[in-house]
C-alpha positions in Angstrom: -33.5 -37.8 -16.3 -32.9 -34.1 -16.3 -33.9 -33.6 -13.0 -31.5 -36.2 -12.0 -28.9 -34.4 -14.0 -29.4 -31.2 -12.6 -29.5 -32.6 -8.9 -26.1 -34.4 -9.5 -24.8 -31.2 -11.1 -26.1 -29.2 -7.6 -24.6 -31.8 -5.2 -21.1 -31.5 -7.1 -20.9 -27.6 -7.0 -21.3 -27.5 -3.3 -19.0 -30.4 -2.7 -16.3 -28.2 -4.8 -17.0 -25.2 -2.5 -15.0 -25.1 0.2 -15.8 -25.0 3.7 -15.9 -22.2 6.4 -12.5 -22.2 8.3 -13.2 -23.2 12.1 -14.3 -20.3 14.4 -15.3 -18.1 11.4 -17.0 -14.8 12.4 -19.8 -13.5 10.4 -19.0 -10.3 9.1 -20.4 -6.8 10.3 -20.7 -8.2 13.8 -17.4 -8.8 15.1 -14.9 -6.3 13.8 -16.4 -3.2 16.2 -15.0 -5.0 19.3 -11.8 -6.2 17.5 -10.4 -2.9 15.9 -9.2 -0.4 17.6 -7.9 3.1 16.6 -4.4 3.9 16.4 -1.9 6.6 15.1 1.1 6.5 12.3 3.1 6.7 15.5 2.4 4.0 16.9 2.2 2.1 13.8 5.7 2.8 12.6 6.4 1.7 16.0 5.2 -1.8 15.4 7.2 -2.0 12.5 10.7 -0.5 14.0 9.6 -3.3 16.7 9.4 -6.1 14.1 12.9 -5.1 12.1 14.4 -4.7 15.7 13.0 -8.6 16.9 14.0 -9.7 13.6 17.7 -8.6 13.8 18.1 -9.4 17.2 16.8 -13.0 17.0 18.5 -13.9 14.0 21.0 -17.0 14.8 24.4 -16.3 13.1 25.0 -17.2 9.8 21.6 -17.1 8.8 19.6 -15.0 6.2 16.2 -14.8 8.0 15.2 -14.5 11.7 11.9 -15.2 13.6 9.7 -13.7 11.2 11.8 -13.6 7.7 11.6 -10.7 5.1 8.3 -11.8 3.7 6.9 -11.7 6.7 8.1 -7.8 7.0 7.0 -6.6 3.8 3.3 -8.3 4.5 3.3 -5.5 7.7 5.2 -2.8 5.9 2.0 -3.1 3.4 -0.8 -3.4 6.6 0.9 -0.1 7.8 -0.1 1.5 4.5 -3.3 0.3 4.4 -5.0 0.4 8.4 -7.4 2.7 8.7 -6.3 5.2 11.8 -9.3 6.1 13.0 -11.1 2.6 13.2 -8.6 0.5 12.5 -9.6 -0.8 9.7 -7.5 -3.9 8.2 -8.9 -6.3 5.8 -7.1 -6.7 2.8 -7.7 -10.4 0.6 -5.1 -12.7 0.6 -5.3 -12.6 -3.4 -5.1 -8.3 -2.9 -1.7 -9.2 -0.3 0.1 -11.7 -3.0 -0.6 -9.4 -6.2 0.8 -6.4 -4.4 3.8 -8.0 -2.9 4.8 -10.5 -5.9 4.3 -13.6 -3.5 3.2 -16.7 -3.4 0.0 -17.2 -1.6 2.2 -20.4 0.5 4.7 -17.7 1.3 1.9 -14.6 2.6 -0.1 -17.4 4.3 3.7 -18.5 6.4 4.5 -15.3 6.9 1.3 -14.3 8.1 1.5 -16.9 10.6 5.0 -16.3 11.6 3.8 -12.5 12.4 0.8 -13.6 14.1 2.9 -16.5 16.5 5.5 -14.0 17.4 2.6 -11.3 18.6 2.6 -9.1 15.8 -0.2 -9.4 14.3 -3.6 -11.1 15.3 -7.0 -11.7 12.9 -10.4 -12.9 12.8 -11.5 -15.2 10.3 -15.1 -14.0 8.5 -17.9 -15.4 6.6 -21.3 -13.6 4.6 -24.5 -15.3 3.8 -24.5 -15.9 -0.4 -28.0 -16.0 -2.4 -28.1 -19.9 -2.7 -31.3 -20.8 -2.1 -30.2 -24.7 -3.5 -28.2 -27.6 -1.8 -25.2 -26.7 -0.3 -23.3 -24.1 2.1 -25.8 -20.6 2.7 -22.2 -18.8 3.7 -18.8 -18.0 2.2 -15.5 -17.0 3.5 -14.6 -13.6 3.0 -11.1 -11.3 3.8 -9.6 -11.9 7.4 -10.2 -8.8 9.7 -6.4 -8.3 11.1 -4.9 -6.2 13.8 -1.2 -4.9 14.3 -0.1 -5.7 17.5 3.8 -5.3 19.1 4.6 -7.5 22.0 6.5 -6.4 25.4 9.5 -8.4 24.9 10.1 -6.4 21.1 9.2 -3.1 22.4 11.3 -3.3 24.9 14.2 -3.6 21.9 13.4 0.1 20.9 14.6 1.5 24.2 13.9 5.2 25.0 12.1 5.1 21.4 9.2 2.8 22.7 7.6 5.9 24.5 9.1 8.9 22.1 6.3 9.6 19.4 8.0 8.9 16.3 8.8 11.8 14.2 6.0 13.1 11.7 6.4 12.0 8.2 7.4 14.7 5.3 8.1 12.9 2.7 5.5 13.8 0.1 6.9 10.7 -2.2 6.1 8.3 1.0 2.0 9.8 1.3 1.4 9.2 -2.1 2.3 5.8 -2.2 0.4 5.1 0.9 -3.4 6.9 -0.9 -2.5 4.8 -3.6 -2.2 1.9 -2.3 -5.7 3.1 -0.7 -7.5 3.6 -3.7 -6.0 0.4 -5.0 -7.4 -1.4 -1.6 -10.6 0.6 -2.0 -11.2 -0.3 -5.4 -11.5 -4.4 -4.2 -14.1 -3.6 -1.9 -17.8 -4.2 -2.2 -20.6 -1.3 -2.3 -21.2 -2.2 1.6 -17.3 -2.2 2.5 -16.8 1.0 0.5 -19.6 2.5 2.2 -18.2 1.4 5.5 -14.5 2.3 4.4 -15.4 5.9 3.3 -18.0 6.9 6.6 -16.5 5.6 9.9 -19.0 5.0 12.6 -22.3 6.4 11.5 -25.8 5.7 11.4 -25.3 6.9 7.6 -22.3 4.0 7.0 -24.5 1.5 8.5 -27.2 2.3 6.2 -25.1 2.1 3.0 -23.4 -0.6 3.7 -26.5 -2.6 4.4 -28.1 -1.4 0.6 -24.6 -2.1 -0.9 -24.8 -5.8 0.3 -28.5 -5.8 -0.7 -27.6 -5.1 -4.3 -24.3 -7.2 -4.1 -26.8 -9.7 -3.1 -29.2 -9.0 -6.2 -26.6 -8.8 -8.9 -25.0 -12.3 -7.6 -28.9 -13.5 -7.6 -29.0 -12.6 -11.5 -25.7 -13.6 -12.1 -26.8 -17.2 -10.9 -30.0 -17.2 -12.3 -28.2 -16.2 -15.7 -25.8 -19.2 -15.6 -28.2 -21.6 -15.0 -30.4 -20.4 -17.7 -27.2 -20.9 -20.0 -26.7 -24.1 -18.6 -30.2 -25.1 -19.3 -30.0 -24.0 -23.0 -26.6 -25.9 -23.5 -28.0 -29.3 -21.7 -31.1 -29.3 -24.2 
């Protein structure tokens, strides 16, 4: 009877986990080919391009163009957090709606809007888990996203589109932008850290691969320590 129990109790947790989005990348072997460096000049230039689209394209009378002012606030906060040497871009979608006040409906449309419009493109990821039972071996992780600007809105700036912007002063505007770094940094996992903090290195590899073995391990006892709870309450 137990063993019955327990095998319904399996069956229903991985019916209630939901499954991989279609054309799901597994993570650590996609993102080298997908992000490229870039420059806070050429990244303010992907946002003067998106405020310039915006304004142009909005029909008369109305509050919102193309993309709509969610959909610039989500790449006002992906220009704070890319990493400029790699390119770096993965931010949650839970990380995106806490630090913007939205609602997850409202980031997910405005990601889309920025993505159909040529702003923005990503590449949807998954990880093995440590379930050795019934059910999925993988789980979705953060999208890896890159800013993008396409002809027909740089072509809005004008003379700007090949001026380098101008260099940023404003000590108020850095700080914001490393603390909204340490704030992404602290969501990460020992392997992302590792990879975050050591760009393309035999060293980053080598972290990052003993951070996700003892992710692994902790969610393995973490498991293990559940079920054991479970067991005690069920006898």
């Amino acid at each position: 009877m137990d063993s019955v129990i327990e095998e319904t109790r399996t069956e229903g947790c991985a019916r209630q986990r939901p499954p991989l989005h279609r054309n799901s990348r597994r993570a650590g072997s996609c993102e080298a080919s997908f992000w490229r460096g870039t420059s806070r000049q050429d990244v303010q230039k992907v946002l003067m391009a998106a405020q310039k689209y915006e304004r142009e394209n909005r029909a008369p009378g109305k509050r919102n163009g193309p993309l709509g002012g969610i959909a610039l606030e989500v790449l006002a906060l992906f220009a704070n957090l890319v990493n400029f040497k790699s390119g770096r871009l993965d931010p949650s979608l839970d990380y995106i709606t806490d630090k913007l006040r939205r609602s997850r409906d409202a980031v997910v449309r405005a990601l889309k809007a920025l993505r159909d419009h040529g702003f923005l493109d990503w590449l949807r990821r998954f990880e093995p888990t440590p379930n050795d039972g019934k059910g999925p071996q993988v789980r979705q992780v953060s999208n890896a996203y890159r800013l993008s600007v396409p002809r027909r809105a740089l072509a809005l700036l004008g003379r700007w589109a090949g001026r380098p912007t101008p260099p940023d002063d404003d000590q108020g505007a850095r700080a914001d932008r490393a603390a909204m770094e340490a704030e992404h940094v602290a969501t990460l996992d020992l392997a992302g850290f590792a990879t975050f903090h050591i760009e393309d290195s035999d060293l980053a590899k080598a972290l990052a691969q003993i951070g996700k073995a003892i992710d692994l391990r902790e969610s393995a006892k973490r498991t293990e320590s559940q079920s054991t709870s479970c067991s005690y309450a069920g006898s």
